[in-house]
C-alpha positions in Angstrom: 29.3 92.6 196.7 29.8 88.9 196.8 28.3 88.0 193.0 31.1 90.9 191.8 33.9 88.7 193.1 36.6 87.2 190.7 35.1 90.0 188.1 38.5 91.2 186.9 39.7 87.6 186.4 36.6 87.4 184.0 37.2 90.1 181.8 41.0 89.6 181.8 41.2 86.0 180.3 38.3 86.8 178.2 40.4 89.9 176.9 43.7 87.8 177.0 43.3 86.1 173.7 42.3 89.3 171.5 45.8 90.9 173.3 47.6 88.1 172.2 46.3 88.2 168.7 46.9 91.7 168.0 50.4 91.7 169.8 51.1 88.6 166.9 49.7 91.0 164.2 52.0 93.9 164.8 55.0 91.5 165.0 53.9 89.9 161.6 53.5 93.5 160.0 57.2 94.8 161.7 58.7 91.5 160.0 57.3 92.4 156.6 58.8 96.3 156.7 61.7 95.2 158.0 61.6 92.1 154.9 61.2 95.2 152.6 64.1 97.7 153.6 66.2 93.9 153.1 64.7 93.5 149.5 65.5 97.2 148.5 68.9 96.8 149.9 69.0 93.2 148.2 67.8 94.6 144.9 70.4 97.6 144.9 73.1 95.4 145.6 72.0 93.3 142.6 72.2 96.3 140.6 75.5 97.3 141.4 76.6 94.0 140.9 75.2 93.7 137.8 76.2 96.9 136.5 80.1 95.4 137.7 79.7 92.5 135.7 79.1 90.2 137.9 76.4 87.9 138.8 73.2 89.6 140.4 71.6 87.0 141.6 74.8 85.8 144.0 74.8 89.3 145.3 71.1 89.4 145.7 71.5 86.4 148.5 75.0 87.4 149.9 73.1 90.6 150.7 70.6 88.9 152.8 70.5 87.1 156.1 70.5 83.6 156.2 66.9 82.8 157.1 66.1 84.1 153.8 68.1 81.8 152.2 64.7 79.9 150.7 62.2 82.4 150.9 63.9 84.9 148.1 63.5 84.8 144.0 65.4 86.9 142.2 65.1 87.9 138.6 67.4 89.3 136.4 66.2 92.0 132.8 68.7 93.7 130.8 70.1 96.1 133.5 67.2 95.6 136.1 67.1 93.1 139.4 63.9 92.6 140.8 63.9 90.9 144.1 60.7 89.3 145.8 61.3 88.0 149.5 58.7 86.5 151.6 58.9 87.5 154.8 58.8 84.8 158.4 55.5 84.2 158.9 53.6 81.1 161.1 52.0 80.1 158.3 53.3 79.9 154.6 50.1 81.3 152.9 50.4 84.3 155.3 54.4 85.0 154.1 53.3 84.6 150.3 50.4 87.1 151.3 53.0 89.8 152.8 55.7 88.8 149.9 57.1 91.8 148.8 59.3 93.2 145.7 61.7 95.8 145.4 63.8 96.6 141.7 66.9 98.5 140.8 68.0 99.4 137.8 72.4 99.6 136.7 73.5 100.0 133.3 75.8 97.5 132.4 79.5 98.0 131.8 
């Protein structure tokens, strides 16, 4: 029984990293659905901006949190806003790979 001894702690920091990656995966993936339900909600408040006469784009940014501040574009055709928000990533190639766009659409007054 001796050679088995200290077995556990083996397979346990060999395992450790592959835990840690995949934990960091599904936290990535949560941060980009919860960066779309902001974008749709961004986008529609664009609209009905828009479709009040007033600037899209402001709303677009008041309707997001702060961190988001740099990571938005917004762009504004006839009566539609398209938002596209990258959401926090480690990395910025990995936020521009998750980047994701939402559109409304308000007929001006």
């Amino acid at each position: 029984m001796a050679p088995e001894r200290g077995q556990a702690t083996v397979e346990l920091a060999a395992a450790l990293p592959v835990l840690l990656l995949t934990g960091l995966i599904a936290l990535q993936l949560l941060a980009a659905g919860y960066t779309m339900t902001l974008a749709d909600g961004a986008a529609e408040a664009g609209a009905l901006a828009l479709a009040t006469g007033s600037p899209a784009a402001d709303a677009v940014r008041d309707a997001l949190p702060g961190w988001a501040e740099d990571e938005v574009e917004v762009i504004v055709r006839g009566g539609e806003v398209t938002v596209r928000l990258r959401p926090p990533a480690p990395l910025r190639s990995i936020a521009e790979g998750l980047a994701v766009t939402s559109s409304a659409t308000a007929r001006p007054r």
